[in-house]
N, C-alpha and C positions, 0 to 999 in steps of 0.2 A: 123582757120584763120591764115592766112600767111602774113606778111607784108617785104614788097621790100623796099628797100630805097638806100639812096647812100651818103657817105661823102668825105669830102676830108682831105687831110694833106700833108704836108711841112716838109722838113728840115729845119723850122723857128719856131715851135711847141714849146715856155718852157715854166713851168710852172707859173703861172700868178700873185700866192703869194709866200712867202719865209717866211722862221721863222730865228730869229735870239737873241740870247743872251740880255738882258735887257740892256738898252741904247748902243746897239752896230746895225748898218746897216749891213740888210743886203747885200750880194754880187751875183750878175748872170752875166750874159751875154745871147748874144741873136743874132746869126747871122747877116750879113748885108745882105748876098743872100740865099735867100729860098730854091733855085730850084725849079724845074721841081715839079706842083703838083702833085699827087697820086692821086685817084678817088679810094673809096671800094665801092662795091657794095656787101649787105649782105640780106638777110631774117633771119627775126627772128619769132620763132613760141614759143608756151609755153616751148617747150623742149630746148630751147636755140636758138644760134645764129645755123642755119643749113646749109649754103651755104655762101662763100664771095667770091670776086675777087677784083684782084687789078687792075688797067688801068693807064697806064699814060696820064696825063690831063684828060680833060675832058671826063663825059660816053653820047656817043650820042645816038640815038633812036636804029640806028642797035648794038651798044653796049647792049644798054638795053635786046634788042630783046635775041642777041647772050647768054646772064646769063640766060635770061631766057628759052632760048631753051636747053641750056646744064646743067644747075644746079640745076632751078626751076623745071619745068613741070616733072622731074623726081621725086620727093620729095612731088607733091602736089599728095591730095588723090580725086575724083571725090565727086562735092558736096562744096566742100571747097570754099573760099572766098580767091582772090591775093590782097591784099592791097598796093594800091600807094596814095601817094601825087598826086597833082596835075600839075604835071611839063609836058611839053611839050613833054619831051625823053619820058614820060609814055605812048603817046598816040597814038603811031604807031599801022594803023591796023595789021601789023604784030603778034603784041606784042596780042590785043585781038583774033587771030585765034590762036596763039598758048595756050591760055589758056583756050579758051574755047573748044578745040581739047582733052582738059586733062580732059574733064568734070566740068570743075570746071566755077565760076566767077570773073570777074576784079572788083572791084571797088576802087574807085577816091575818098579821103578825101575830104573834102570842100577846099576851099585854105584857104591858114595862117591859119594853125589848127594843128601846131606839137603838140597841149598837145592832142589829140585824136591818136595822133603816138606810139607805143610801142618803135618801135627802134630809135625814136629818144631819147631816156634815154639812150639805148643801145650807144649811139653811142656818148651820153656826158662822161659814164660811158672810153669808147673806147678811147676819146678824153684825159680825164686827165690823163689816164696810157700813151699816146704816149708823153703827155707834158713832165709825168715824165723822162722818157726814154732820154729826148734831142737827139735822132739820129739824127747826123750829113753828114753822107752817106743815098746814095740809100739802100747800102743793110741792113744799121742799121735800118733805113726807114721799110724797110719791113719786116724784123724780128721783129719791135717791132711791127706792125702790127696785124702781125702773132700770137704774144703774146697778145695785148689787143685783138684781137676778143676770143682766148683759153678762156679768164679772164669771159668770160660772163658766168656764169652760167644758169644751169635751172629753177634753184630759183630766179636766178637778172630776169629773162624773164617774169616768170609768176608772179612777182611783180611789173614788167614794165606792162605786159597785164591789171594786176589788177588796179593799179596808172589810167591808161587813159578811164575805166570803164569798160573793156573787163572779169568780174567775171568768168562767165561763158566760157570763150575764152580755147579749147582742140585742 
């Protein structure tokens, strides 16, 4: 099993609690402009996170298409199952001739169903390291990117697979 998904993130990204000394506030800050959002597009399989890409703004269907004709369909093995949500970019017939040209199947979550998602844990896990980070540029932006997806282990995946009921998931 393979699962596709997609997030986003900002130079607006900080973390959302703070610790501080007993009877003393704590101090942040927090941009006024976000920028330009980021779009990653990752698959996650038991063995970790195996493919991502970054996009600026939004990923549309021929985006989708485009990951998955150069990062996916390389990587899946005939037989296997491409895991999506339910989003509209998911459902270009494009998208289903290139997968199933690989031998393999598409299937479609139910909608509102991230806890049956693996990489959506992946991508909370993704989320509070780039909070951490505070990147304030693009290219801090995507180095730390680049770093929370590193972060994802083979063990955080096949605990994510296990979490959303996928035991048996290779």
């Amino acid at each position: 099993m393979v699962v596709l998904d997609e997030t986003g993130a900002n130079l607006g990204l900080t973390p959302t609690h703070a610790r501080a000394p007993r009877n003393e506030r704590a101090h942040g800050c927090a941009p006024c402009n976000k920028g330009t959002n980021r779009t990653t597009l990752a698959v996650l399989t038991t063995a970790g996170l195996a493919a991502a890409m970054t996009v600026t703004g939004a990923a549309d269907t021929p985006t989708v298409e485009a990951f998955v004709r150069e990062f996916v369909v390389p990587l899946l093995r005939p037989g296997q199952a491409l895991v999506l949500d339910n989003v509209a970019t998911h459902k270009g017939a494009g998208l289903r001739r290139l997968v199933e040209a690989a031998g393999c199947q598409l299937r479609f979550l139910p909608a509102y169903s991230p806890d049956l998602s693996p990489i959506e844990e992946a991508f909370a896990q993704l989320k509070a390291l780039l909070r951490r980070a505070e990147a304030r540029t693009a290219a801090a932006l995507e180095a730390a990117i680049g770093d929370a997806l590193d972060a994802v282990t083979p063990r955080d995946a096949r605990r994510y697979f296990a979490h959303c009921g996928y035991e048996a998931a290779k």
